[in-house]
C-alpha positions in Angstrom: 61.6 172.4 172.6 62.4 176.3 172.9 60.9 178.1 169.5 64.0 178.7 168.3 65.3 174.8 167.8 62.1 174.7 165.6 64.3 177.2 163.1 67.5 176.4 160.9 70.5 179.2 160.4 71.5 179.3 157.3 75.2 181.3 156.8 76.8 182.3 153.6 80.3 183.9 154.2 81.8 186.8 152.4 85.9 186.8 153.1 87.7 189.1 152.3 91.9 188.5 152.3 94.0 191.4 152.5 97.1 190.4 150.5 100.6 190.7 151.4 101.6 192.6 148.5 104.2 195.2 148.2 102.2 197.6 145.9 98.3 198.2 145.7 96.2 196.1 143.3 96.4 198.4 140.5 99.3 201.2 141.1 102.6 200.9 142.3 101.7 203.3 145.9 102.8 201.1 148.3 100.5 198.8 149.9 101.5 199.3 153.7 98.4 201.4 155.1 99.8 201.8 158.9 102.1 204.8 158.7 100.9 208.3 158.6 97.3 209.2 156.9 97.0 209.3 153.4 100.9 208.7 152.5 100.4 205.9 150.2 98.3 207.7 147.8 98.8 208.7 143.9 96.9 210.2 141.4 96.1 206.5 140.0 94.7 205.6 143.5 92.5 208.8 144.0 90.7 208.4 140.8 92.0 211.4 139.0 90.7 211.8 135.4 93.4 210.7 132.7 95.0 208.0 135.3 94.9 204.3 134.0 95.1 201.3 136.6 97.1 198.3 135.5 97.3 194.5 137.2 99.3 193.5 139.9 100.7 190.0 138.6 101.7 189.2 142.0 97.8 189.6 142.9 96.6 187.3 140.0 99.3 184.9 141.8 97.7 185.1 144.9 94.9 184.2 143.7 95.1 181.0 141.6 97.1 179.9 144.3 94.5 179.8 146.5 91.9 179.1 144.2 93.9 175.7 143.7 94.4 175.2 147.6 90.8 175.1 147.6 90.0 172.6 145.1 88.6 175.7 142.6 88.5 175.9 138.7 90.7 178.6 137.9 88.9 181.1 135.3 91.4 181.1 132.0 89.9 184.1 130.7 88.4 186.6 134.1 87.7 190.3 133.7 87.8 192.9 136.3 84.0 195.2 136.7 83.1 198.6 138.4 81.4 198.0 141.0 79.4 201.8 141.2 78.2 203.1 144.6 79.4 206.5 146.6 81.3 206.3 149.7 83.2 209.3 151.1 86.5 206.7 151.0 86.2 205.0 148.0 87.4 208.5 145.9 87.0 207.2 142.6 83.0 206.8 143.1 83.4 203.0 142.0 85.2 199.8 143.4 87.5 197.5 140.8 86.4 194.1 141.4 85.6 190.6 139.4 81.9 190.1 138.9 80.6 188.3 135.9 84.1 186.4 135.4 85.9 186.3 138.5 89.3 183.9 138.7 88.5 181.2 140.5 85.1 178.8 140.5 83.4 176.5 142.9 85.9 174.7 145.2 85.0 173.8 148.8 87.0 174.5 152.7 86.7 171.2 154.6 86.0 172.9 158.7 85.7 170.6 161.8 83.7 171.3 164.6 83.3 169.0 167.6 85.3 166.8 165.8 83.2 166.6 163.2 84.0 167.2 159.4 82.5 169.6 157.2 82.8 170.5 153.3 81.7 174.0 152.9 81.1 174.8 149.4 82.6 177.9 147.5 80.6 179.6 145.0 83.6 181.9 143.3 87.2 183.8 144.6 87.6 187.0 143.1 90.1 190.2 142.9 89.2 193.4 143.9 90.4 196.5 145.8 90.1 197.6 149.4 88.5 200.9 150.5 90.0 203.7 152.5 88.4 204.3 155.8 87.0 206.8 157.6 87.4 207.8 161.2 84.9 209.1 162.9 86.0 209.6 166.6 89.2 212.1 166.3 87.0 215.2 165.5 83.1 216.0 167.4 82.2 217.4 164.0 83.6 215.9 161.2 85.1 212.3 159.9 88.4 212.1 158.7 89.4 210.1 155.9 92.6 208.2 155.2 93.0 206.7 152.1 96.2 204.9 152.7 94.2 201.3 152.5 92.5 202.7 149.1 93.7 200.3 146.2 95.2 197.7 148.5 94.7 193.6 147.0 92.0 191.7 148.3 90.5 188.1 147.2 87.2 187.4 148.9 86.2 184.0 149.0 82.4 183.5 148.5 80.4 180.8 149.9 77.6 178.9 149.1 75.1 178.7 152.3 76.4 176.2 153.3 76.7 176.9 156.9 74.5 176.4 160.0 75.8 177.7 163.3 77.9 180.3 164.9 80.4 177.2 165.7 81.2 176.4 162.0 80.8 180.1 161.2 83.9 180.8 163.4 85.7 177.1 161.8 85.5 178.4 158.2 87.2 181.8 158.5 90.1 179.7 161.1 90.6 177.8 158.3 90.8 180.8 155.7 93.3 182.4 158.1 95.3 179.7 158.8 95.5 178.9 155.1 96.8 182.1 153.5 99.1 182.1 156.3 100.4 178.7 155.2 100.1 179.8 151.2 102.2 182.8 152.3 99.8 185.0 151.0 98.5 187.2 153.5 99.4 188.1 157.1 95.8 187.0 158.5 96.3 189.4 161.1 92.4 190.0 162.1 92.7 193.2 164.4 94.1 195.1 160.9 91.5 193.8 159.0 93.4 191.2 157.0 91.0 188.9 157.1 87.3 189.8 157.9 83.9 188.5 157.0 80.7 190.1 156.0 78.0 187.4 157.7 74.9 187.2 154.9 71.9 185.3 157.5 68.7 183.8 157.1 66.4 181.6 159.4 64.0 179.5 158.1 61.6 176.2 160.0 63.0 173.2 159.7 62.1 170.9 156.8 61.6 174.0 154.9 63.5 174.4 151.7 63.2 178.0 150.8 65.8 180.2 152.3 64.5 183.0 154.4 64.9 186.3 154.0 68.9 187.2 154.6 70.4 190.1 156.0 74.1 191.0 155.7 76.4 191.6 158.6 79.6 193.9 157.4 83.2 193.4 158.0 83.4 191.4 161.1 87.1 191.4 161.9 87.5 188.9 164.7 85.9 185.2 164.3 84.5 186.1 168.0 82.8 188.5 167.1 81.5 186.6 163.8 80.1 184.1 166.4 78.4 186.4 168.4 77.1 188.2 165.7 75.5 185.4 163.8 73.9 184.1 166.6 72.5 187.5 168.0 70.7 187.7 164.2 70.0 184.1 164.2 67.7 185.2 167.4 66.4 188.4 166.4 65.5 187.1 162.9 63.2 184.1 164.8 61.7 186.7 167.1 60.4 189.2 164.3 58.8 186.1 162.5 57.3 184.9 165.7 55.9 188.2 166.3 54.3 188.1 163.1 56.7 190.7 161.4 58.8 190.0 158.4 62.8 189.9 157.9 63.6 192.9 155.5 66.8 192.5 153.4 69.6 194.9 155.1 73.1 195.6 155.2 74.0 195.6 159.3 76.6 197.0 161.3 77.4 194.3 164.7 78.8 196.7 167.9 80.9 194.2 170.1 80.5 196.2 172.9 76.3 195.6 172.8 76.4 192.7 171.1 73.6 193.7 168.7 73.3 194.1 165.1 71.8 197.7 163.6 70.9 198.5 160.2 73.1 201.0 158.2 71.1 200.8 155.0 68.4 198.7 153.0 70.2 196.1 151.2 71.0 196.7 147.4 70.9 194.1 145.0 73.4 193.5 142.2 72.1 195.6 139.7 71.8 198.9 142.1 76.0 198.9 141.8 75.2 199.2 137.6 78.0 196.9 136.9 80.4 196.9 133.8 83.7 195.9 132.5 86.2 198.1 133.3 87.3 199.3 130.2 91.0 200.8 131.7 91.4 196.7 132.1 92.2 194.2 129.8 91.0 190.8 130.6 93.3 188.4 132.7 94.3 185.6 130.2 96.0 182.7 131.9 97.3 179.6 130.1 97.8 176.4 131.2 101.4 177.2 131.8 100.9 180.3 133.8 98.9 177.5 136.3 101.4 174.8 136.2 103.8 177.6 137.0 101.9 178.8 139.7 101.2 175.6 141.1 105.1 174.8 141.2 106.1 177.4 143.6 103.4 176.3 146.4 104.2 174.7 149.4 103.0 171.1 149.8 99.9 171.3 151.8 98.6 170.4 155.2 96.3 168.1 153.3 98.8 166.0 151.9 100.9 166.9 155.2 99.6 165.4 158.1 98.2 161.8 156.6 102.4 161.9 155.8 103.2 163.2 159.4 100.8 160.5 160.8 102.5 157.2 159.0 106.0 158.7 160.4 104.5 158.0 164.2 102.7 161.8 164.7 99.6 161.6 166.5 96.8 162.8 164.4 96.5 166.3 166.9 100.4 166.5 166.4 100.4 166.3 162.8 97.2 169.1 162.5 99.5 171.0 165.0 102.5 171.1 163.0 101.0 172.3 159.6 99.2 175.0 161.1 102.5 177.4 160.1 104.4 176.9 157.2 107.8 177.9 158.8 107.2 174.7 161.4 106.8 172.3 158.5 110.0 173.0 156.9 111.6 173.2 160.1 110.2 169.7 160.8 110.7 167.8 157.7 114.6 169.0 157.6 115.3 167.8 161.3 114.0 164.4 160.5 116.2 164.2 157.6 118.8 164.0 160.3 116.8 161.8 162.9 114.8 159.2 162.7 113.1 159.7 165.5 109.8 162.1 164.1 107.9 161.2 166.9 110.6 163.0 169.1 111.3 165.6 167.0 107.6 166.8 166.8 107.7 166.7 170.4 110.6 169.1 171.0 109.2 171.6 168.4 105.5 171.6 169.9 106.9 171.8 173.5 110.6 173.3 174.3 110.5 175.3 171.1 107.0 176.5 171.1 107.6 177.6 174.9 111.0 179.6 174.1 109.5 181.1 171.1 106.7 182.3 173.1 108.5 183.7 176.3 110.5 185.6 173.8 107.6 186.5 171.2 109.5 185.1 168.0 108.6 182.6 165.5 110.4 179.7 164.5 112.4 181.7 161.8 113.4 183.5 164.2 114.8 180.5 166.1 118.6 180.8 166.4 119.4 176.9 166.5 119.4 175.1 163.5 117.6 172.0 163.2 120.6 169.6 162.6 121.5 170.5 165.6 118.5 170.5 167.4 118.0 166.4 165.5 121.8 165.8 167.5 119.9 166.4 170.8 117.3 164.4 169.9 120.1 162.0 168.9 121.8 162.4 172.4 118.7 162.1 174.1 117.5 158.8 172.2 120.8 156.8 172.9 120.1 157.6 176.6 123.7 159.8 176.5 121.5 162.8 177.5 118.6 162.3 179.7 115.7 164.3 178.3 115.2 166.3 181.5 118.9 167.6 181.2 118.7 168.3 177.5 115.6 170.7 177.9 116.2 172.2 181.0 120.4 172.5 180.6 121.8 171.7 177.3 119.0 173.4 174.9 119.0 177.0 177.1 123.0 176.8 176.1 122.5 175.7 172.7 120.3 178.8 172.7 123.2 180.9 173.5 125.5 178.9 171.5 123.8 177.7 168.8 127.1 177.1 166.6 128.7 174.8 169.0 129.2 171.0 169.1 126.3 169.5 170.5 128.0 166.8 172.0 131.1 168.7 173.1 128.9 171.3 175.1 127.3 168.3 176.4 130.4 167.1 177.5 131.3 170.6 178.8 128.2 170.8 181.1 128.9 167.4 182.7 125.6 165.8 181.0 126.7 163.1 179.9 125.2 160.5 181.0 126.9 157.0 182.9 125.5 154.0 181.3 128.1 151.6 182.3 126.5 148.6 184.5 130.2 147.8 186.4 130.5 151.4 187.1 127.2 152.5 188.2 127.1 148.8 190.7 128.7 150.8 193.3 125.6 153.3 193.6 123.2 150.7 193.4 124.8 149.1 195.9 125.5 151.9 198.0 121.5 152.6 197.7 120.3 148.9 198.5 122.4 149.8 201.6 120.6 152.5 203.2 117.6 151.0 203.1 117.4 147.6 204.5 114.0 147.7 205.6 112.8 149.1 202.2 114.3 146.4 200.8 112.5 143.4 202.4 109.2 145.5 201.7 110.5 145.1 198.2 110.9 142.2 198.2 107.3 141.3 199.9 105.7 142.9 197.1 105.8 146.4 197.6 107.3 146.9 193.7 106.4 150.7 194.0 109.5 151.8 196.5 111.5 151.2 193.4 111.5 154.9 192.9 113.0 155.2 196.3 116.2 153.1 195.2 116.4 155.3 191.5 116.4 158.4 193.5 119.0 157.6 195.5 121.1 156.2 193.2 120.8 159.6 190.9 121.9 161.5 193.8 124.8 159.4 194.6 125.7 159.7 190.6 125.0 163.1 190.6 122.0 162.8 188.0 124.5 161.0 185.6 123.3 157.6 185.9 121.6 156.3 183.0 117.7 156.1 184.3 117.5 152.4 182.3 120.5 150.7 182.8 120.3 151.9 186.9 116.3 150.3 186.7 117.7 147.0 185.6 120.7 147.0 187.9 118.3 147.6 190.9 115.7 145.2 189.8 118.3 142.3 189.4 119.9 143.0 192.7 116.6 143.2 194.5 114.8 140.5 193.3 117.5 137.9 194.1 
């Protein structure tokens, strides 16, 4: 056994969720930070004296949405803090976040990794604003700042340590991402920071139940990365101990490029950021109502989703598939109120669909055919009038260009309909037990597998218009007299 299986990694995540807001978190500058430098700025978001913040509702929203997504106790009665440190981008010389009341309590992220369940325990979600951010690599003597991200929403979700590898590490923020996505609440777009993680890691022997020492890995923006990351502290934390050293608490910056972690500064506890109520904010008061409300205008979830999918005939990787986009669920559940055939109808969207939307880099609301129309090709294709290769590889390109049209009139129109009429498809068969006279008493010796020969030369004769399963039987009856 190597000297590092004789130590356990213990994770705590910090995430922070960049939301989707049109305005900042407490000004109306809008919260788009991509355009020009410092064009989304105020007086309010630069911290000039006299200037008062106010809420954004649609922030608090955000919030107890995911909050109850997560299983959380929302926080009737939460207060926003100044968070007090100096950073050449945060211009008012403090942060506005939740501290000693934040909205949302406890809760817990189920992750899977090698197929294998998890419940991550959450300690709190909060509200609080973003920074601005400083560029360092467009001048050889000075940063610039822009302060167009200054003031945007964040939540970050705080969790216990419960974590224990890189693997579930990179599991919890896929299922962060993939949740706001669902909730509508964010973008999750990683490489613009939407959703990043600051990586708080200890080591400690096993059978030990003090934590280590931990040191805090900032703003990893790619769950990659977070993997590497962890595991390169992970190591370096086991080699100082086992060279007799000692882990101090810092705050660490992780190059992707190296691979390695550096320290930017000794780690401050809480009470170095001298928090205190903001006093420019009243408290957020939310009633039972305001949650039922709330509650109302989310979207079922994938955990209620996909045991639903399953009964209908998904597989259980189908389902899990499916609810990974929000957009694909209510595409799905509105074909199959046209069809009865899910199983089908899962398959089309996860296959034809995805492919199409891919080659042309859209997303399903971008899709141009409807989905009662895509359920009548389903349809057409389930009462063997279509066959399936000839609805995906003829009649849904054409839909695609003609998504108003009659399905089975441009069907009809592209000769795909299919013959499934025993007395008029005899004459191939025949024609096909014909040819091949020798084939046939090798049949008929047990050679079951030449079969194939017989169907492909009956679909040639019909020009690919016989009906696969009515030509199978006709053959198999004819040959096994």
């Amino acid at each position: 056994m190597s000297v590092y299986d004789q130590y356990e990694t213990v994770i705590g995540l910090e995430i922070h969720v960049q939301l989707n807001t049109n305005s900042k978190a407490f000004c109306t500058d809008d919260a788009s930070f991509t355009d020009d430098p410092n064009t989304h700025i105020s007086i309010v978001s630069l911290g000039h004296p006299g200037t008062l913040p106010r809420a954004n509702k649609k922030q608090v929203e955000s919030a107890v949405k995911l909050g109850l997504a997560l299983g959380c106790t929302i926080n009737k009665n939460s207060r926003f803090d100044r968070k007090n440190y100096f950073y050449a981008d945060l211009p008012k010389g403090y942060q506005i976040t939740q501290d000693a009341e934040p909205i949302c309590l406890g809760g817990q992220v189920t992750i899977e990794v090698d197929g294998k369940e998890k419940q991550i325990r959450l300690h709190h979600i909060h509200m609080e604003e973003d920074a601005g951010k400083s560029i360092h690599d467009q001048d050889p003597d000075h940063s610039m700042i822009d302060l167009n991200r200054a003031g945007v929403p964040l939540l970050e979700i705080v969790s216990e340590p419960d974590l224990r590898s890189p693997e579930e590490v990179q599991a919890l923020m896929s299922t962060i991402r993939r949740l706001v996505r669902y909730l509508g609440i964010s973008d999750g777009n990683m490489e613009e920071g939407s959703v990043r993680a600051d990586c708080n890691v200890s080591v400690r022997k096993w059978g030990v139940d003090e934590y280590g020492t931990r040191c805090e890995i900032k703003n990893v923006n790619s769950m990659r990365f977070a993997k590497k990351a962890v595991a390169y502290e992970a190591k370096r934390q086991v080699d100082l101990v086992e060279r007799g050293g000692t882990v101090i608490q810092s705050t660490l910056d992780f190059n992707p490029e190296t691979g390695v972690t550096t320290p930017l500064r000794t780690k401050e506890d809480a009470h170095d950021y001298r928090y205190f109520p903001d006093p420019d904010l009243p408290l957020i008061v939310l009633t039972d109502a305001d949650i039922a409300s709330i509650q109302a205008q989310m979207p079922e979830l994938p955990s209620v989703l996909i045991p639903r999918f399953i009964a209908m005939g998904l597989t259980e990787y189908d389902a899990k598939v499916l609810t990974e986009d929000r957009k694909t669920v209510d595409y799905f559940k509105e074909i199959v109120q046209h069809t009865k055939h899910s199983k089908q109808a899962a398959n089309w969207l996860l296959n034809t669909v995805k492919s199409w939307l891919n080659e042309q880099n859209k997303t399903i609301a971008a899709f141009p055919i409807a989905p009662k129309q895509l359920a009548a090709v389903i349809e057409l294709v389930a009462s063997n009038t279509v066959s399936a290769a000839a609805a995906s590889q003829q009649l849904f390109p054409a839909m695609v260009k003609e998504p108003e049209t009659n399905v089975q009139s441009l069907a009809k129109r592209l000769n795909l309909i299919q013959e499934s009429d025993a007395s008029n498809l005899e004459a191939f068969v025949d024609q096909a037990i014909a040819k091949f006279p020798d084939k046939v008493n090798a049949y008929q010796k047990g050679k079951k597998g030449l079969i194939g020969l017989f169907m492909g030369e009956v679909m040639r004769l019909s020009d690919g218009k016989a009906n696969p399963k009515v030509a199978n039987q006709l053959l198999r009856k004819k040959l096994e007299v």
